[in-house]
DSSP file (Angstrom, degrees, kcal/mol; ACC not computed):
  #  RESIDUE AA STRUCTURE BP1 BP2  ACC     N-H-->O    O-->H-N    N-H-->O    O-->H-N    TCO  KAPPA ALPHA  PHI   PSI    X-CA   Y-CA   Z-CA
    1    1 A X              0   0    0      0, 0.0     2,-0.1     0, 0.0     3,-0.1   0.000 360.0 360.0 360.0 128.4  109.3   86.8   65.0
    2    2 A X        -     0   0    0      1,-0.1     0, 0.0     2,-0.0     0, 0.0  -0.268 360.0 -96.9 -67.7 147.6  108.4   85.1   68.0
    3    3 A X        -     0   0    0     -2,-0.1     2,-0.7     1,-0.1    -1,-0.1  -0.129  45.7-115.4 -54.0 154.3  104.6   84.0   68.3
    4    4 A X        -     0   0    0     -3,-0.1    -1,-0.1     1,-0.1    33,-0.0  -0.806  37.0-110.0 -91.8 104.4  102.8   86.9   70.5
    5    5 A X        -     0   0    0     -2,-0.7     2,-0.1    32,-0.1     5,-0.1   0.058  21.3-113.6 -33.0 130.6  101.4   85.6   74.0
    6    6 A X    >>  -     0   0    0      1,-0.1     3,-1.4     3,-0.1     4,-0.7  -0.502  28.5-116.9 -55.9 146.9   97.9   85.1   75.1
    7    7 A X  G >4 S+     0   0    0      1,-0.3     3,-1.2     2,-0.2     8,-0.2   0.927 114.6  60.5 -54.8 -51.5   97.0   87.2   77.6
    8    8 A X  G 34 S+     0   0    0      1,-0.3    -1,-0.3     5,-0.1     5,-0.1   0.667 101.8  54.8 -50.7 -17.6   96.5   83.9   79.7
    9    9 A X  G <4 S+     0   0    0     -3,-1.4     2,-0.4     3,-0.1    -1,-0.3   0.572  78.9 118.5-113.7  -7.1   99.9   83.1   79.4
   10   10 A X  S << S-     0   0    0     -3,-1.2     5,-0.2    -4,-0.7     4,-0.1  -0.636  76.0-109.6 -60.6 126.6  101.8   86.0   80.6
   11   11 A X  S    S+     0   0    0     -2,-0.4     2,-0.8     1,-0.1    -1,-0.1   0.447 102.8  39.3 -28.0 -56.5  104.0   86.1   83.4
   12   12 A X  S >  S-     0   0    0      1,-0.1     3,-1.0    18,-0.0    -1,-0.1  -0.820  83.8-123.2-130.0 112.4  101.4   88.4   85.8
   13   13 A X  T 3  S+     0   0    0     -2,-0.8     4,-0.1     1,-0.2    -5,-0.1   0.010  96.3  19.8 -38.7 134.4   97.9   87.9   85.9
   14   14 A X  T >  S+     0   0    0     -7,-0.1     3,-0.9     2,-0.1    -1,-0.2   0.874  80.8 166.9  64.2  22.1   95.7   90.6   85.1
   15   15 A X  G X  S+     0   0    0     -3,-1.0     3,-1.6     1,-0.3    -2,-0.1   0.864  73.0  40.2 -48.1 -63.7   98.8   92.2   83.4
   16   16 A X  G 3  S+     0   0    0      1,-0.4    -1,-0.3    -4,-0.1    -2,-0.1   0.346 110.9  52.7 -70.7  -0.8   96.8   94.7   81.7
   17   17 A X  G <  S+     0   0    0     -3,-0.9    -1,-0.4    -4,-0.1    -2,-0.2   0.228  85.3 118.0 -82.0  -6.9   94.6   95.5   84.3
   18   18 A X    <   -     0   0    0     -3,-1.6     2,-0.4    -6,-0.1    -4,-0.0  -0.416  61.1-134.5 -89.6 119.9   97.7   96.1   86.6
   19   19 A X    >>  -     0   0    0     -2,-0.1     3,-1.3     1,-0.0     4,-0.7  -0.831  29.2-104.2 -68.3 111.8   98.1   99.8   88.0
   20   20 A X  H 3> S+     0   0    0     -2,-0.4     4,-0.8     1,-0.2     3,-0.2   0.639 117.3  52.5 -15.9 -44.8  101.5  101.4   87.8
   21   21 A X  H 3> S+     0   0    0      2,-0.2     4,-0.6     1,-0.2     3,-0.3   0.896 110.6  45.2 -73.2 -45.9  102.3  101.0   91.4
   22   22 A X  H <> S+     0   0    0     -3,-1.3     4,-2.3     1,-0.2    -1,-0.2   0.808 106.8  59.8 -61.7 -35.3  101.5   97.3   91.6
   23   23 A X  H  X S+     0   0    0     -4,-0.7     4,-1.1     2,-0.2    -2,-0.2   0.678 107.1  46.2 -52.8 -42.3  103.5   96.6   88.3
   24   24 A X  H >< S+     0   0    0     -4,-0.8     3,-2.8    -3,-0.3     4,-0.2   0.786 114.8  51.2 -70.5 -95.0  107.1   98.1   90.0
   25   25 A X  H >< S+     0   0    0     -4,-0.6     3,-1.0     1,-0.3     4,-0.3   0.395 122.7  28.3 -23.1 -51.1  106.2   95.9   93.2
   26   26 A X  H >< S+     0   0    0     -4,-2.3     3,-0.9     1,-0.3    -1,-0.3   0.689 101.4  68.9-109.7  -3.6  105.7   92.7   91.1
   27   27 A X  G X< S+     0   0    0     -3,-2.8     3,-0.9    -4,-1.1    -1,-0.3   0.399  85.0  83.9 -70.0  -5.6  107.7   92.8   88.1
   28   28 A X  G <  S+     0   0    0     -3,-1.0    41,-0.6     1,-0.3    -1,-0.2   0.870  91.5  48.9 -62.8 -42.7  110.7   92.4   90.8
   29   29 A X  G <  S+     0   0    0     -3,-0.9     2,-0.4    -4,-0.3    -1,-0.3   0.133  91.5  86.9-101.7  48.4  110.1   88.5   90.8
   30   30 A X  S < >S-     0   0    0     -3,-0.9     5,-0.6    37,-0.1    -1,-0.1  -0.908  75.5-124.2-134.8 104.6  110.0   87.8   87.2
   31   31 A X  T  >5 -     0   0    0     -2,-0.4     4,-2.3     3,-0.2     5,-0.1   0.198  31.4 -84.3 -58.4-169.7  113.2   87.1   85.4
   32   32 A X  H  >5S+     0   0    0      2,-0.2     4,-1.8     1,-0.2     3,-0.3   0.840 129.6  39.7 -24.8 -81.7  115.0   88.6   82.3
   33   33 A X  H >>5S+     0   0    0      1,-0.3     4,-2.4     2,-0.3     3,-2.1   0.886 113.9  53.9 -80.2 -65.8  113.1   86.5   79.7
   34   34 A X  H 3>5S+     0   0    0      1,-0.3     4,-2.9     2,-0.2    -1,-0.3   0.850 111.5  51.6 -54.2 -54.5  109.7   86.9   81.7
   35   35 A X  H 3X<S+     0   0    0     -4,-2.3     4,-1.6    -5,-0.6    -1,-0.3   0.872 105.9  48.2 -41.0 -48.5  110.5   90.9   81.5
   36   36 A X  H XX S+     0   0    0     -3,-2.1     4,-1.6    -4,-1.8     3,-1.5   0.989 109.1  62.0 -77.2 -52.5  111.2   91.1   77.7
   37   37 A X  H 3X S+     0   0    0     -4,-2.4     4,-2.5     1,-0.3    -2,-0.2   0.887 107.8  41.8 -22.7 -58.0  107.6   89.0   77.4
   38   38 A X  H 3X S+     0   0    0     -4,-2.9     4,-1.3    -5,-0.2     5,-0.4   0.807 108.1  54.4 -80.1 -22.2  105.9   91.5   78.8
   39   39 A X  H XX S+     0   0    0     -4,-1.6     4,-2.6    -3,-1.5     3,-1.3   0.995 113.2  52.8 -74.3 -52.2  107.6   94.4   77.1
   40   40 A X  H 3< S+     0   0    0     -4,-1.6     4,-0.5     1,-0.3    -2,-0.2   0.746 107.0  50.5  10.7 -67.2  106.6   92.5   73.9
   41   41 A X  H 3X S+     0   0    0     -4,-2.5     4,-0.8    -5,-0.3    -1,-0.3   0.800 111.0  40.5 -71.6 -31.9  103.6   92.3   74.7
   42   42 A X  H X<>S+     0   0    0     -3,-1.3     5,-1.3    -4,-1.3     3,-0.6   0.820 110.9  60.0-103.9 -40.7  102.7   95.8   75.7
   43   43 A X  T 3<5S+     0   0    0     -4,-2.6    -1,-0.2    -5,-0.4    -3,-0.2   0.781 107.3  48.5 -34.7 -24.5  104.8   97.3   72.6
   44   44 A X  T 345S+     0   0    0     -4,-0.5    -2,-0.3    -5,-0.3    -1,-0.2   0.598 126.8  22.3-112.8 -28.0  102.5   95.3   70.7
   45   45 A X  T <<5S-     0   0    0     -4,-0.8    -3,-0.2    -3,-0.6    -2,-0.1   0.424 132.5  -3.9-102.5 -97.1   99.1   96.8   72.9
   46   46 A X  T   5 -     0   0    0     -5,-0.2    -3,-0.2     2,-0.1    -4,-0.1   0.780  63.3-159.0-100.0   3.6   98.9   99.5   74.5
   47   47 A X      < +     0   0    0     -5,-1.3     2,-0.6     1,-0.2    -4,-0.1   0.872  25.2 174.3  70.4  94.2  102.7  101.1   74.2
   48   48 A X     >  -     0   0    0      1,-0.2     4,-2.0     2,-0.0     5,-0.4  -0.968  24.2-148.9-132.0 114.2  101.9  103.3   77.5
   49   49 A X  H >> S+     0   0    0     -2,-0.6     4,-3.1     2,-0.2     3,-0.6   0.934  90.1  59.1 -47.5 -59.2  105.4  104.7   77.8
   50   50 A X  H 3> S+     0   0    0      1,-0.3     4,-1.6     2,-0.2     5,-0.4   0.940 113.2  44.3 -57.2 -47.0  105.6  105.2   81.7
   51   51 A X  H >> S+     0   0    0      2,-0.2     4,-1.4     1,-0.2     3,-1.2   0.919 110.4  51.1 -48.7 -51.2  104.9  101.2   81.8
   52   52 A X  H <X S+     0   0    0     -4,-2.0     4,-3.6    -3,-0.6     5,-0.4   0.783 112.1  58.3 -50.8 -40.4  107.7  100.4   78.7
   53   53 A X  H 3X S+     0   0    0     -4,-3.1     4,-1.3    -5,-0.4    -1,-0.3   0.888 111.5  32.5 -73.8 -36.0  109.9  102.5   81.2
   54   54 A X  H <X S+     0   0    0     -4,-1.6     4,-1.0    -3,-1.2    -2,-0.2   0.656 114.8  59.6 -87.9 -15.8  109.6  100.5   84.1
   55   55 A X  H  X S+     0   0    0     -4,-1.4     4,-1.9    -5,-0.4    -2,-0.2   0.981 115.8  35.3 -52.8 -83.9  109.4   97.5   82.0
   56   56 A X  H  X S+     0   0    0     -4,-3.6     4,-2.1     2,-0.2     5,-0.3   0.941 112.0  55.9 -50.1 -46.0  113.1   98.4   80.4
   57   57 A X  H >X S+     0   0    0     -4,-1.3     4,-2.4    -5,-0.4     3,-1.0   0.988 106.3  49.5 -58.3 -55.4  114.6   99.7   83.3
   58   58 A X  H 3X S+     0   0    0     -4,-1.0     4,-1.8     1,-0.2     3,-0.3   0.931 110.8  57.3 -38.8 -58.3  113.9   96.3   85.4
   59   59 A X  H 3X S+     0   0    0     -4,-1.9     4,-2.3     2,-0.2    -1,-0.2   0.858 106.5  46.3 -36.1 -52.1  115.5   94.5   82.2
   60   60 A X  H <X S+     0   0    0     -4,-2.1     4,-1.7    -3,-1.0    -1,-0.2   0.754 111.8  49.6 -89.6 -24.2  118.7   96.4   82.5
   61   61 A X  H  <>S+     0   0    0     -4,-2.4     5,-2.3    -3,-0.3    -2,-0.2   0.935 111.7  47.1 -64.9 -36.7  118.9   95.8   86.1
   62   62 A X  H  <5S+     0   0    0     -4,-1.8     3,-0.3     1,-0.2    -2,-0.2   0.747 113.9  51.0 -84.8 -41.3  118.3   92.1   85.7
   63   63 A X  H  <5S+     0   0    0     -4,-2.3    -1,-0.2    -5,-0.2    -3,-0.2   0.796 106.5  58.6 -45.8 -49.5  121.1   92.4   82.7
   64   64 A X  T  <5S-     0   0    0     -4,-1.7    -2,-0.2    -5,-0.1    -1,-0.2   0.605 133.0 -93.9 -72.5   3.2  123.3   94.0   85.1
   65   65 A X  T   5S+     0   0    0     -3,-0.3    -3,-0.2     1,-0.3     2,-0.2   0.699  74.0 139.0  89.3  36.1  123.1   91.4   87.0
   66   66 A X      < -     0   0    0     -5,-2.3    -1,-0.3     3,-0.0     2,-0.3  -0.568  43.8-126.1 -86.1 171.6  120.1   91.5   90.0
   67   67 A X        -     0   0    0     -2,-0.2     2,-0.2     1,-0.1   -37,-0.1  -0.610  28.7 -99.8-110.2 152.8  118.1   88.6   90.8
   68   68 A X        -     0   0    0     -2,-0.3     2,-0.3   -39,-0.1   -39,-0.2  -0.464  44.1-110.1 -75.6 158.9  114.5   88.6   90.9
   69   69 A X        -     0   0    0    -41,-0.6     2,-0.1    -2,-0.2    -1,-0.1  -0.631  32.8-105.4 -98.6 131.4  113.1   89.0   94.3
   70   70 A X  S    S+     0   0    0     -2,-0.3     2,-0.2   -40,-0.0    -1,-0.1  -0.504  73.0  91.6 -75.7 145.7  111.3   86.1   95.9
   71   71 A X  S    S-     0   0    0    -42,-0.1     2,-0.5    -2,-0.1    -3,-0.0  -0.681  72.8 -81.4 132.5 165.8  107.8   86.4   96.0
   72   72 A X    >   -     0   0    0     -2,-0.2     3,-1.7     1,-0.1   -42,-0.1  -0.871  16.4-146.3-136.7 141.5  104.5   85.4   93.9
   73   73 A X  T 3  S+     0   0    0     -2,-0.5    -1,-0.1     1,-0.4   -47,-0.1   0.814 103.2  52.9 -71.2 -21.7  103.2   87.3   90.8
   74   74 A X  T 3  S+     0   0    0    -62,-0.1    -1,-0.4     3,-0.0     3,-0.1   0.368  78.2 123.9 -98.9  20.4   99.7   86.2   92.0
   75   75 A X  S <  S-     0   0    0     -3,-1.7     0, 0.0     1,-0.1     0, 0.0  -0.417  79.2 -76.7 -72.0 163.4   99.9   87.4   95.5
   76   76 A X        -     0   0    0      1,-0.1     2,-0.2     2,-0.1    -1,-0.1  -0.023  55.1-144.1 -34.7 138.0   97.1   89.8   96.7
   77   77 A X    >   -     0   0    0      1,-0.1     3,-0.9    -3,-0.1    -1,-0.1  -0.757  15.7-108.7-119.6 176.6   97.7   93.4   95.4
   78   78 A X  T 3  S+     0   0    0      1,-0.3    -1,-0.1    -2,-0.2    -2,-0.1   0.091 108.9  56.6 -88.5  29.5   97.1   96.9   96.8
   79   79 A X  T 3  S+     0   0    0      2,-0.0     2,-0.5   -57,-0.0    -1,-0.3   0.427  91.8  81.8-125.4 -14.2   94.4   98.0   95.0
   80   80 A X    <   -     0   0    0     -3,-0.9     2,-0.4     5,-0.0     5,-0.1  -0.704  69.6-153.5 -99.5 165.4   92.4   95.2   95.9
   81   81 A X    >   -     0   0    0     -2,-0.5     3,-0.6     3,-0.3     2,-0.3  -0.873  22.5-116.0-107.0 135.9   90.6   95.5   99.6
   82   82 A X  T 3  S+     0   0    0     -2,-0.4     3,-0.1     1,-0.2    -1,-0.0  -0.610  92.1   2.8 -39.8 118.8   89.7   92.2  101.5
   83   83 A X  T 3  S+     0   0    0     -2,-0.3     2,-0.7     1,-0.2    -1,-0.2   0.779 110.1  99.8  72.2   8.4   86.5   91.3  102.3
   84   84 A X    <   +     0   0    0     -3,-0.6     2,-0.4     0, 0.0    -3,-0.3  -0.945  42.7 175.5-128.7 130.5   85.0   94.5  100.3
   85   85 A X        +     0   0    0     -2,-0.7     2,-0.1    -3,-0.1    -3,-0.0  -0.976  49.6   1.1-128.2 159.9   83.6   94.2   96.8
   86   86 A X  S    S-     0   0    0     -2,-0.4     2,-0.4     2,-0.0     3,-0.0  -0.367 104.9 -19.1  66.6-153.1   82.0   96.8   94.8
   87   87 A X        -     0   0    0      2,-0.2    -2,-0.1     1,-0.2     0, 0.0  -0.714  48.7-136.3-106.2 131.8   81.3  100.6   95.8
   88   88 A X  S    S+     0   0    0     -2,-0.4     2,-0.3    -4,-0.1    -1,-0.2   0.810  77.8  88.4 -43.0 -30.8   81.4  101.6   99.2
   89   89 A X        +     0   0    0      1,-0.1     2,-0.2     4,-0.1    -2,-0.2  -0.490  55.1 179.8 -94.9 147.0   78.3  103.8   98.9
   90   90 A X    >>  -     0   0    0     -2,-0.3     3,-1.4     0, 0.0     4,-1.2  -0.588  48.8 -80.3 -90.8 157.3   75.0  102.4   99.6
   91   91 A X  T 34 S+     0   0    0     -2,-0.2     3,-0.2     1,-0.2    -2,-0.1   0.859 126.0  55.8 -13.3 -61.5   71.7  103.3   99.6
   92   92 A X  T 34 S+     0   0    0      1,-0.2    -1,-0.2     0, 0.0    -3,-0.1   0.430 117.2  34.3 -66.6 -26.5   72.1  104.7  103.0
   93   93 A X  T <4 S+     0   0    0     -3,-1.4     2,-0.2    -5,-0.1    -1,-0.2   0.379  85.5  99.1-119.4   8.1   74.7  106.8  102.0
   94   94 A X  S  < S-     0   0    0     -4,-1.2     3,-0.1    -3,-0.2    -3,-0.0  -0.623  80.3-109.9 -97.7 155.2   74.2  108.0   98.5
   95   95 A X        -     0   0    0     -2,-0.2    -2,-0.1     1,-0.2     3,-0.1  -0.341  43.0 -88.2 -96.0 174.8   72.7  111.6   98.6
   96   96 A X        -     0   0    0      1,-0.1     2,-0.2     0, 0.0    -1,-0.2  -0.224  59.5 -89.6 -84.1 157.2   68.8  112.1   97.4
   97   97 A X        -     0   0    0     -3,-0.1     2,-0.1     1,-0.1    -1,-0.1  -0.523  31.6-123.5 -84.6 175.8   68.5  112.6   93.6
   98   98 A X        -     0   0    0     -2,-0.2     2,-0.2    -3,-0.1    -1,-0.1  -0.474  27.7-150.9 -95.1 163.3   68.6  116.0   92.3
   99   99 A X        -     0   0    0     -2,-0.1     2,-0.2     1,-0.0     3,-0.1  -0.742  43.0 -65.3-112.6 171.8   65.0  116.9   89.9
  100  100 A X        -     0   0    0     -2,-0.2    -1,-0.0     1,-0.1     3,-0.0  -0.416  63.8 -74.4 -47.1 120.1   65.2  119.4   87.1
  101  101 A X        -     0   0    0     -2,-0.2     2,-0.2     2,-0.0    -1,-0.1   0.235  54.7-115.9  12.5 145.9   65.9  123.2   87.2
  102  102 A X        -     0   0    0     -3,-0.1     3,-0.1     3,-0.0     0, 0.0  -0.474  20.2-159.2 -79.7-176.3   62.6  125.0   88.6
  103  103 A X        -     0   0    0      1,-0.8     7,-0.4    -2,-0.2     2,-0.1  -0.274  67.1 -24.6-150.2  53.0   61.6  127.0   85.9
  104  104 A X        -     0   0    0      5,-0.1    -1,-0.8     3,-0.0     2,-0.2  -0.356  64.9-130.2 102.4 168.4   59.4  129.5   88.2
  105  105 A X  B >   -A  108   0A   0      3,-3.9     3,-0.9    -2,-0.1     5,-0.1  -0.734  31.2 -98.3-125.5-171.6   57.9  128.8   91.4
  106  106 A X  T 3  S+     0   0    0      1,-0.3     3,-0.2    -2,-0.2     0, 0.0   0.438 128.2  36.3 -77.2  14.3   54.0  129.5   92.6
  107  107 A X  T 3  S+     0   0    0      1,-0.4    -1,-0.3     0, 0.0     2,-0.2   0.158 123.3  46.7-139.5  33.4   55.1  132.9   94.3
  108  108 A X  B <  S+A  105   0A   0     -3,-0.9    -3,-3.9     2,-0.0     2,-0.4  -0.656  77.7 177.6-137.8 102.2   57.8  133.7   91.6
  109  109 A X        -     0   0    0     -2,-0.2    -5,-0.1    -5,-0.2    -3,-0.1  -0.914  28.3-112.2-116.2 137.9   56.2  133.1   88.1
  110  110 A X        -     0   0    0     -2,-0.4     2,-0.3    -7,-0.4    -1,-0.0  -0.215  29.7-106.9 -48.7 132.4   58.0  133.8   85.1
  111  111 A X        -     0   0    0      1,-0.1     2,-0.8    -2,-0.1    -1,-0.1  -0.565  13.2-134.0 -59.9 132.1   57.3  136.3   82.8
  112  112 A X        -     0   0    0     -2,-0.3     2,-0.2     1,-0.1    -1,-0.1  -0.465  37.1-111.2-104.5 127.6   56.0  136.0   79.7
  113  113 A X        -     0   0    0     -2,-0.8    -1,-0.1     1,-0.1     3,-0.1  -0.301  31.8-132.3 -68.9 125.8   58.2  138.3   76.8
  114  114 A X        -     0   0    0      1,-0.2    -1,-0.1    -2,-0.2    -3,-0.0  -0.080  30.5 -77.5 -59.3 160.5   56.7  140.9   75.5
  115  115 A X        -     0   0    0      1,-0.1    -1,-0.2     2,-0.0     0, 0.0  -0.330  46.1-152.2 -49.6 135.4   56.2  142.1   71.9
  116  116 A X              0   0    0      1,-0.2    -1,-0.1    -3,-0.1    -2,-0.1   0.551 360.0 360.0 -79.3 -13.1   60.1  143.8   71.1
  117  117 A X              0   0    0      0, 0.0    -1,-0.2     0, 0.0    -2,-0.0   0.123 360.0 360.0 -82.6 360.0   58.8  146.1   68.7
C-alpha cells in the first residue's frame, strides 16, 4: 500500500476545507494520478460520498481520455470575497441584545398559587 499523503502535499490546497462547487471547478486541472490521490485520500477521511462521486467520475473522464483543463489549483475561489474578511455584521448592524423573559411587570404582577385543597 502506497504511503498516505500529508495534507500539505495534496494536489489542491485546502482540499478538505474545499466546498463542493469549488471542488468540480478545480479538480478539472489535475491529472489522472493527481485524481486517484485525492480519492485516496478522502476514502481514507472523511468518505463523503457526493465528493468520492465527483472524484470518480472526473477519473473516468480523464481515463476516457480528456485532458485536464488549464488553469491553477491555487487560484482564488468563490467562496472567498476580496478585500472582506470576517463577518459582515458589525456593531452597527447587529440587533440590541435580547434580556430574560419578564416574569410579571409592575402593573401586571403575578399571582401567587393558592392552597389546592
Amino acid at each position: 500500500m502506497a504511503e498516505e499523503p500529508g495534507r500539505s502535499t495534496l494536489p489542491l490546497p485546502d482540499y478538505d476545507q474545499l466546498p463542493l462547487g469549488s471542488l468540480e471547478s478545480r479538480v478539472r486541472s489535475l491529472t489522472a494520478e493527481e485524481v486517484e490521490e485525492l480519492i485516496a485520500h478522502e476514502r481514507t477521511h472523511a468518505d463523503r460520498v457526493p465528493v468520492t462521486e465527483v472524484l470518480t467520475a472526473r477519473l473516468r473522464q480523464l481515463q476516457s481520455g480528456a485532458r485536464p483543463t488549464s488553469g491553477d489549483p491555487t487560484a482564488a475561489r468563490p467562496e472567498q470575497h476580496a478585500g472582506r474578511a470576517g463577518s459582515p455584521v458589525t456593531p452597527a448592524t447587529s440587533p440590541q441584545p435580547a434580556g430574560p423573559p419578564p416574569h410579571g411587570t409592575p402593573d401586571q404582577r403575578g399571582k401567587p398559587k393558592g392552597d389546592r385543597t
